[in-house]
Each structure stands twice: as C-alpha cells, then as structure tokens.
N, C-alpha and C positions, 0 to 999 in steps of 0.2 A: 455500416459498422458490422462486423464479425461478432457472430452470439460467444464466442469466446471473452474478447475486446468487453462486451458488453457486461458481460458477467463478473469480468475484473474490475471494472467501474464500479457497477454495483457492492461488490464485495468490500473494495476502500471507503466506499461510501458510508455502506453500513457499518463499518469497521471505526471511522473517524466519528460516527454517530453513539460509538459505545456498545452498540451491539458485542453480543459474546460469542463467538465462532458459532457454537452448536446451532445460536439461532440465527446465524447467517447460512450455516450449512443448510439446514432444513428450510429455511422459507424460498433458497434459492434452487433447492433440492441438487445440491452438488456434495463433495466426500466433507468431512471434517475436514481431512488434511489438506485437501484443494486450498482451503479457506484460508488455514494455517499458513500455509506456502505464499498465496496472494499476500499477505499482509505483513509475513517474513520481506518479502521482497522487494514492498510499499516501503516498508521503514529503512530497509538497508537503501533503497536508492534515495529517499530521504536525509540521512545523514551522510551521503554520498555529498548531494546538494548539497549543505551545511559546509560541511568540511572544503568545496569546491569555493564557495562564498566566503569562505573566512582566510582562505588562502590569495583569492582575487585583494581581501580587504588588506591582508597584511604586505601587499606587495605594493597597495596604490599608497601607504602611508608612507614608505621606502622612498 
C-alpha cells in the first residue's frame, strides 16, 4: 500500500471515529488542510454512493 493510500485510510478512520481535524493533523503529522480535504472528499463520494443507491432503488420499483 502507498504511505499516501494509507494516510487517507487513516485519516477517514479517524474522521468517522469523531476525531477533530486538528487532532487528526497532528497525530498524523500532515497539514490541517490535507485533513480537511481527505474528509471533504470521503463525504462527497459518500453521498455520491447514496444518491447512486437510491437511484438503482427507484428504478427496480419501476
């Protein structure tokens, strides 16, 4: 696995664990904003998901 790959796992990890950026920045010692961006990116493909799924559901009821 790429230390990048891995640092974004980590990052949603901690993120979905409640953590608050600053102390996911610092323990993982990468920027705030890296942080902010990973988990900007987690939720939008997130409700990417969703939105994919509701659309498969509204179509099999059709």
């Amino acid at each position: 696995m790429v230390a990048g790959e891995r640092i974004r796992l980590e990052v949603v990890g901690r993120f979905e664990s409640g953590a608050k950026n600053r102390e996911i920045a610092a323990a993982l010692r990468v920027s705030e904003r890296s942080v902010e961006r990973q988990c900007r990116q987690w939720r939008e493909r997130q409700c990417d998901e969703l939105a994919r799924a509701k659309g498969e559901e509204q179509r099999a009821e059709t």
